[in-house]
C-alpha positions in Angstrom: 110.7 74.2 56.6 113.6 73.8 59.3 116.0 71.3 58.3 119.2 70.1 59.9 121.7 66.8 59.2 122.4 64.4 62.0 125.7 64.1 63.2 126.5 60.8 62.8 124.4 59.3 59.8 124.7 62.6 57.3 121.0 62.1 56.8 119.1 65.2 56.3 116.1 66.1 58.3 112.9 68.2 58.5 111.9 69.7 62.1 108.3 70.0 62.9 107.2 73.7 63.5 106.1 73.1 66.6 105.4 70.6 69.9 102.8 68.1 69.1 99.7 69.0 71.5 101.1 68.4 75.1 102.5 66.3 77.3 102.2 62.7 76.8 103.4 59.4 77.7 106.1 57.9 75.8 103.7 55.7 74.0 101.7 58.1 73.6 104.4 60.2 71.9 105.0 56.7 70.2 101.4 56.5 68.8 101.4 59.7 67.8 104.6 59.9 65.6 102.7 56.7 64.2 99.6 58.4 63.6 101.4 61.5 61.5 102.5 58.6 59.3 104.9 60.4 56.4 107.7 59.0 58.1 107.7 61.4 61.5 109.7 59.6 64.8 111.1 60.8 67.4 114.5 62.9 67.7 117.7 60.6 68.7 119.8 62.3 71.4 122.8 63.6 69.4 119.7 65.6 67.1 118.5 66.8 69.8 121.7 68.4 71.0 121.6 70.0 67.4 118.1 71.2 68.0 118.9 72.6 71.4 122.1 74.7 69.9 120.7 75.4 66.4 117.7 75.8 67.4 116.1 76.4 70.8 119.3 78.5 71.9 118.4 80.7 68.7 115.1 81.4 69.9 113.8 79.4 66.7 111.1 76.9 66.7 109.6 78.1 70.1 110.6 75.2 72.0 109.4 75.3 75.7 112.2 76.4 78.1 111.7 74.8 81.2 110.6 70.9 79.5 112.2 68.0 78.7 111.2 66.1 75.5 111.1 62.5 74.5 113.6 61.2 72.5 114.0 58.1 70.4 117.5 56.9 71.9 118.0 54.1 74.8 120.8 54.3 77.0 123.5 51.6 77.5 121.0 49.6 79.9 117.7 50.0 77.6 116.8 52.5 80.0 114.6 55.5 78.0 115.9 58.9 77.4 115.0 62.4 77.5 116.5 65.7 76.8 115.6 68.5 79.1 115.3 71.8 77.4 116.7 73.9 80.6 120.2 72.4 81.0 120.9 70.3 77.1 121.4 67.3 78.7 120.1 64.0 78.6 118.3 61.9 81.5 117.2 58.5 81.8 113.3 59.0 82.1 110.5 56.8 83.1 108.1 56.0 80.2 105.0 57.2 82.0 106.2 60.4 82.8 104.6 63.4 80.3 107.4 65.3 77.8 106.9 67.3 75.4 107.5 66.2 71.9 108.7 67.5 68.4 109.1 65.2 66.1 111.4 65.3 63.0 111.8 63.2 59.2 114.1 62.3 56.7 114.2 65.3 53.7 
């Protein structure tokens, strides 16, 4: 089990091992986080700029390169984020575009 503390609450969290099957929507991402039940969501930005240096840049977790991934996090203007997995940085996104998704949980 992967675990890592977010930045700005202290809590502790569990990574999923891997991607959840695909690319989906963000409702579909949504649904599925929903679906795990066990408390799963979606990553916030600043835990997923902890995953991309802890993590992906480690070669840990075998996160896709080249994708972007869904996050839980709005920006400023309730526009939808993502984090692309090429470049760690964030970008507003469109919520019918398809990401990749890992999800994570409180320890």
């Amino acid at each position: 089990m992967e675990t890592f503390t977010n930045p700005k609450t202290r809590e502790k969290l569990e990574l999923a091992p891997k991607d959840l099957a695909g690319k989906m929507t963000l409702q579909q991402a949504k649904d599925a986080c929903r679906e795990l039940g066990n408390g799963w969501r979606l990553p916030t930005i600043p835990e997923l700029e902890i995953i991309f240096t802890d993590f992906h840049k480690k070669d840990k977790g075998e996160f896709k390169k080249k994708d972007c991934y869904w996050s839980g996090s709005m920006s400023p203007d309730n526009w939808v984020l993502a984090f692309d997995f090429s470049d760690g940085r964030s970008y507003i996104n469109v919520e019918n575009f398809l990401n990749r998704v890992r999800v994570v949980r409180p320890v």
